[in-house]
N, C-alpha and C positions, 0 to 999 in steps of 0.2 A: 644408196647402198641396199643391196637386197638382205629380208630378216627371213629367209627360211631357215629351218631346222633340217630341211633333207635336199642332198645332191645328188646329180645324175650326169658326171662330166664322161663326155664323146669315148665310149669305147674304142681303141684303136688294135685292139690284138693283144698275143702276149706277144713276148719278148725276141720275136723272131723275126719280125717285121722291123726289130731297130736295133741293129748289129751294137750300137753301143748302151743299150740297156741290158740290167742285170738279171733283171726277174726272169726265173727260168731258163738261166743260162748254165752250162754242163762245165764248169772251171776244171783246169787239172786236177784239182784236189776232191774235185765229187760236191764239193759241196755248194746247194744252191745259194742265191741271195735274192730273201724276199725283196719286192719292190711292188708297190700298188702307183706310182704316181711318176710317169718319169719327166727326166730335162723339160718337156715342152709340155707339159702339165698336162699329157694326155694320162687317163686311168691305164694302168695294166691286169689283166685277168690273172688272176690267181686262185690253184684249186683249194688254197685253205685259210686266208686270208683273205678281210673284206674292209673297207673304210668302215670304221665308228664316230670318227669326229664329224658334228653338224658344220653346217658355213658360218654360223655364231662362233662355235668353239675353234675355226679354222684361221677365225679374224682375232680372235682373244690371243691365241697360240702367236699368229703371226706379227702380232701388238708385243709381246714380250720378248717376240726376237727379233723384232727393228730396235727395240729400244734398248736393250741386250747390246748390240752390234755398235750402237752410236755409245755405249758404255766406255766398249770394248777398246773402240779408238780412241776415246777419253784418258785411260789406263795409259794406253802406248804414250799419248801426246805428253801429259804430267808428266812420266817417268824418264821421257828426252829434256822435259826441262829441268829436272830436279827435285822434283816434287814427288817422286815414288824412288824408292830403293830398288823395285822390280815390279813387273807386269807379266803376266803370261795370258796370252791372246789366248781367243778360243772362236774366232774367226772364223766361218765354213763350218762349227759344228754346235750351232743354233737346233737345228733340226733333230738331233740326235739327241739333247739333253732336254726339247720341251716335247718331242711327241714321245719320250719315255714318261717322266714324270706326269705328262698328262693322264697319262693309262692309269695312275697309281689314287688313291683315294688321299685326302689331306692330311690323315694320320699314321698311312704307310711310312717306316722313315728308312730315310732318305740317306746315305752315307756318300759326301760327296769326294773326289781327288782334290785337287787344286784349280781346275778351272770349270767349274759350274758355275756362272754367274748368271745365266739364262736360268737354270734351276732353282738358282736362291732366290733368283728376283719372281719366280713364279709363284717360291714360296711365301713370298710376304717381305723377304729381308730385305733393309735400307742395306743400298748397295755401297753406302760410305763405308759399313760394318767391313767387309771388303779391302776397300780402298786404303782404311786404316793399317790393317794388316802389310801392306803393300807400301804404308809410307814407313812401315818401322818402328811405329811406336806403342803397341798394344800386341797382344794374342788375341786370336778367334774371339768371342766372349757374347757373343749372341744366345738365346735363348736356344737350346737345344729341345727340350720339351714342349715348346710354345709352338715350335716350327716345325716339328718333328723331321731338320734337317740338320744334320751332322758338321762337325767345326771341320774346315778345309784339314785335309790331310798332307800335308810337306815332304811328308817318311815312304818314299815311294811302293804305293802295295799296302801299308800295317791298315787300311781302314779295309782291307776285305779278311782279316781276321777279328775285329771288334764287328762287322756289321754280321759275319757268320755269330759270333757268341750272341750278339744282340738278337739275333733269326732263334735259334735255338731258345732262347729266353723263352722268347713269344712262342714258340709249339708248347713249353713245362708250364706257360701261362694258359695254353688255351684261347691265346686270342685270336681275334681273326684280323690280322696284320701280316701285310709285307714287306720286306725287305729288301730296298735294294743298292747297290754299292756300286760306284762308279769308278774304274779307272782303265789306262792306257794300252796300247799293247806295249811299250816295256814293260811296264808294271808286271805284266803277265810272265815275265821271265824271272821273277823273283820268289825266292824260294818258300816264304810266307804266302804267298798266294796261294800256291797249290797246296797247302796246308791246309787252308780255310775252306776250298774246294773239294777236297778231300772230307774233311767236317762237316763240310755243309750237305755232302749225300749220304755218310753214313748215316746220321741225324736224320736224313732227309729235312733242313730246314727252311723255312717259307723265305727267300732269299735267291735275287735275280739278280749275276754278274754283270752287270753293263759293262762291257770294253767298245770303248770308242779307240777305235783301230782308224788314227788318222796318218797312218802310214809310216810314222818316221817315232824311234825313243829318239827324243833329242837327234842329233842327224844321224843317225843309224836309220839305215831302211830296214822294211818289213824283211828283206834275203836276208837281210844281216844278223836277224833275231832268232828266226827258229827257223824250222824247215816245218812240220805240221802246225798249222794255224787257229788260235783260242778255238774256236767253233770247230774244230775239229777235237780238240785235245779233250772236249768235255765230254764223249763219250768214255774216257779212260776212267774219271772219276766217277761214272755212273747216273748223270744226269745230260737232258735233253742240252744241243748247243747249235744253235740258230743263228744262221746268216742273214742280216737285212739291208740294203740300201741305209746309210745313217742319213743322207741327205733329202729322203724320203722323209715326211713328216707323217705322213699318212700310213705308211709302212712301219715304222716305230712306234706307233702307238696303237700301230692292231698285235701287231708281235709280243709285243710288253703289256698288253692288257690278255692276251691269252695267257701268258707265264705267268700273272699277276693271276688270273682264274685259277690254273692250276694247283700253284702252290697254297691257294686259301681253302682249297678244297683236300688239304693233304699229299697234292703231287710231289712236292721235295721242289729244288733248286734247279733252274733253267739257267745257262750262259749264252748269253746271246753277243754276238762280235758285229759291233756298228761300222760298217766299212763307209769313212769319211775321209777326210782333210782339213787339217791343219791348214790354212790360208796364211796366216800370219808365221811371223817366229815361234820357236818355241817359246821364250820367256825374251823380254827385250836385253838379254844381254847374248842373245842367240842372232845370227846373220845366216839366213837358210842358202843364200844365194852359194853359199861354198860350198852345198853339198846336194841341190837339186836344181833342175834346169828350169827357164820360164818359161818351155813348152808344155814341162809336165805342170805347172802353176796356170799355165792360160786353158791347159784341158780340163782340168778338176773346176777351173772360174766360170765355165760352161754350165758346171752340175752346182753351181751355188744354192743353197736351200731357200734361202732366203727370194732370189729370183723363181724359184719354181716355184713357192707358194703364192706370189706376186703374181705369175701367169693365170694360175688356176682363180685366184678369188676376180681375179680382171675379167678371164672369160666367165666366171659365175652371175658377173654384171656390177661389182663393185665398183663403187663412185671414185672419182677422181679424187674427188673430195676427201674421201676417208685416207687416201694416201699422205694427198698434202699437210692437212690436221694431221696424223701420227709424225712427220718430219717435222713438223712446229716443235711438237711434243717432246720427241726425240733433241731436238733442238735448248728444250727448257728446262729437260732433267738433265742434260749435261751438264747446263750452265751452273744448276742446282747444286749437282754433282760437286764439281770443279770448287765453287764457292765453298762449300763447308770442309772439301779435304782439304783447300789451303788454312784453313780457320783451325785445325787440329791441331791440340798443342799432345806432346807427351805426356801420358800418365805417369803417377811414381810408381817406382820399381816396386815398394810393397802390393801395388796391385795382383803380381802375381800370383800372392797368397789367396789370394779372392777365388780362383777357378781350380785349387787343386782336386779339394773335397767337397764336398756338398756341407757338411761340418767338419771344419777344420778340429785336425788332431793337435794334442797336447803338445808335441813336438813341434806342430808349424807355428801355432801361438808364439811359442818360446823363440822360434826363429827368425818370426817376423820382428818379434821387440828386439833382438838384439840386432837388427838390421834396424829398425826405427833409430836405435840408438846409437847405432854406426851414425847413419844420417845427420843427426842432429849435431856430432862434431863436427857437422863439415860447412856448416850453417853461415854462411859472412861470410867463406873464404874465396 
């Protein structure tokens, strides 16, 4: 395994020399999409964008999204046998949720949608925390201040108006924090959204839209949502809005660490539109096959993120060895996995009272004993 700190992979041109790369390509809509690294792991030139990640940080990145991925099918598998109430895949969009977060410093927070597990597990969080939520028997309930990562969001959209009010905070604080919030392009057609968008430029607050636009709300295609697309739409609210390769890791993490400069320097809110795919179902009670072909599924399996960073770190000279040890790995945290969510029993119901407030008010006290005390008549029967 090679340990440098700096890469120099084979120039091949921009984007003109390979009719199916994006970088610098002139779409209908006008608007470009960066891309630094395509399908075959050659670099692409780009006039404002450059790699920042080391082949260290390339192989850490690339470590939490093989293991991410072996999670991932973990979820799916539990959830056909019984053992989750629901799972929602985040398959094919590895790349787009760790070369963002990576751009970001450890106490930027983080406001995630419902499928960042690549994110959380970057962040530090036991990915049972997770899994819990997914068998049914708890809420979110992880440390939000410890991780400075936000409790999954369910409410499609409401986490990019708490993570604008949170952005906002931090400018009346003075701090030097950024903000950023993760969600879909449905999400983006909901009317809270562009609420927060709206907020977050008059404000100008230090706050970066992540939409991972992996093509489909639930089987809705992209035709079927809007006709001007997120990265278009955020000049309306008055802030920059940036197209990039999501399956690009290299590319998401120069894009989201420039918008991450900006806003810490007083530039306001960036949205940037992660053009990905969804590989898997939407949620495992979703069947994609009824609403997209396996041509367009074998085209996009082509651009898998996870194989282009696999191209790039093999031509870098990475050992054989480092793949097989991470597939052990992968292998041992599943097992890991698997073993303590079946071992999960239900918390009591009073637990709820536990995550309303930070100190509980006079009212929930009273609420909770007289829900204690329900309880306890029910005690033997």
């Amino acid at each position: 395994m090679t340990s440098t700190n700096a890469w120099t992979p084979r120039i091949v041109g921009d984007a003109s020399e390979h009719p199916d790369d994006v970088a610098g390509s002139a779409p209908a809509d006008g608007i470009e999409t960066v891309q630094l690294l395509d399908a075959d792991a050659h670099q692409v030139r780009h006039p404002s964008y450059s790699p920042q990640l080391s082949a260290d940080q390339v192989r850490d990145a690339y470590r939490t999204m093989f293991l991410a991925r072996r999670l991932d099918g973990e979820g799916t598998n539990l959830q056909r046998q019984g053992q989750l109430a629901l799972w929602a895949p985040a398959i094919g969009q590895e790349a787009a949720q760790i070369g963002a977060i990576s751009a970001l410093r450890p106490t930027d927070m983080v406001y995630p949608s419902y499928r960042e597990l690549s994110m959380a597990m970057h962040r530090g969080l036991d990915p049972v925390a997770i899994f819990q939520i997914m068998r049914g028997i708890t809420h979110a309930t992880w440390d939000v201040e410890a991780l400075h990562f936000g409790l999954f969001a369910f409410v499609v959209g409401a986490q990019t108006v708490q993570a604008t009010g949170y952005a906002m905070g931090v400018t009346l604080d003075g701090a030097d924090e950024v903000v950023m919030v993760c969600l879909g392009d449905g999400a983006t057609s909901e009317g809270h959204v562009s609420e927060a968008l709206n907020f977050a430029a008059v404000y100008n607050a230090p706050v970066i839209f992540l939409v991972q636009n992996n093509q489909y709300a639930i089987s809705v295609p992209t035709s079927g949502q809007f006709r001007g697309a997120p990265a278009a739409r955020a000049a309306g609210f008055g802030m920059p809005g940036i197209r990039v390769d999501g399956n690009d890791l290299f590319a998401m993490n120069a894009v989201v660490a420039e918008a991450a400069a900006r806003a810490r320097a007083g530039g306001g809110p960036t949205l940037i539109e992660a053009m990905t795919y969804r590989i898997g179902a939407h949620t495992t009670a979703d069947d994609p096959t009824r609403y997209r072909s396996r041509e367009e599924e074998e085209s996009w399996a082509e651009r898998d993120p996870l194989v282009r960073v696999e191209r790039w770190l093999r031509e870098q000279g990475t050992a054989d060895s480092y793949f097989s040890d991470l597939s052990d790995a992968a292998d041992d945290l599943a097992a890991d996995v698997r073993a303590r969510v079946l071992a999960l029993t239900p918390a009591g119901i009073t637990e709820l009272y536990d995550y309303v407030l930070a100190e509980p008010s006079d009212a929930l006290v009273e609420e909770r004993a007289q829900v204690e005390s329900y309880l306890a008549t029910l005690e033997g029967r």
